[in-house]
N, C-alpha and C positions, 0 to 999 in steps of 0.2 A: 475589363473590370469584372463581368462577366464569369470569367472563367478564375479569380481568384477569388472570388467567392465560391466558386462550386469547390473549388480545391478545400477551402478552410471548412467547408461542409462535409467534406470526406474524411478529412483528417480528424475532427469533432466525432464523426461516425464509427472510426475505424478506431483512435482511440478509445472509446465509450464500451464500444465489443471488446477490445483486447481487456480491458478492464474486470470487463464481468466476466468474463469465460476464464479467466486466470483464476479464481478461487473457488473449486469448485470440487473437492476434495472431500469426500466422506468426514465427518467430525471423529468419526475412529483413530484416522490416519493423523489428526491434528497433533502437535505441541501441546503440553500445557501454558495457559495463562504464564502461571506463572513462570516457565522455565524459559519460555519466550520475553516475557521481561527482565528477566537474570542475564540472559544473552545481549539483550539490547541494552543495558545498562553498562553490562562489561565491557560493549565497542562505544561507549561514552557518549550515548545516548540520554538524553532527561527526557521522560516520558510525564507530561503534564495530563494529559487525557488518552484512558486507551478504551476501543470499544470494538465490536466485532461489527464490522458493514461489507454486505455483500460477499457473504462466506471469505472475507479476510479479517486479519489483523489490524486495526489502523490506531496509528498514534497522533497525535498532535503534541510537538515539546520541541526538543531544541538538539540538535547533530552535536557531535563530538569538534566541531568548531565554533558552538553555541549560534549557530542559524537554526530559526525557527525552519521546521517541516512539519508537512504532514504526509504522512505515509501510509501507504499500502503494503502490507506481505502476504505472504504465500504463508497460511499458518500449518503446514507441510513444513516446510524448508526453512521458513523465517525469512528468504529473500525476499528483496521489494520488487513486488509489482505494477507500483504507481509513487510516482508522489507528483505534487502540486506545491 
């Protein structure tokens, strides 16, 4: 029992790092706001909350099969780097 716990404590770890180290992108190099919600609106996306956390993108709304997400991207690329 021991040792699946140490595991879920790595994985928590190791997840948490890949997280923050993914958006870490000079704001020069960034997207606009806006062009980045044009795009993500166009893959049929509904964005109900967007805010910038941890040098990324993140939205809270609902995917192009209307499941709620929250999401991480890369405001570089626009690709996701998390979601929950």
């Amino acid at each position: 029992m021991k040792s699946i716990s140490t595991v879920l404590i790595i994985l928590a770890i190791s997840s948490a790092a890949m997280a923050g180290t993914a958006c870490n992108a000079p704001k020069d190099k960034w997207m606009t706001e806006s062009d980045f919600k044009k795009d993500l609106t166009a893959k049929g996306y509904q964005i109900k909350t967007f805010k910038v956390s941890h040098g990324c993108y993140e939205i809270y709304g609902l995917n192009h099969v209307g499941k709620r997400v929250e999401i991480y991207f890369d405001p570089v690329t626009g690709e996701p780097v998390e979601s929950k």
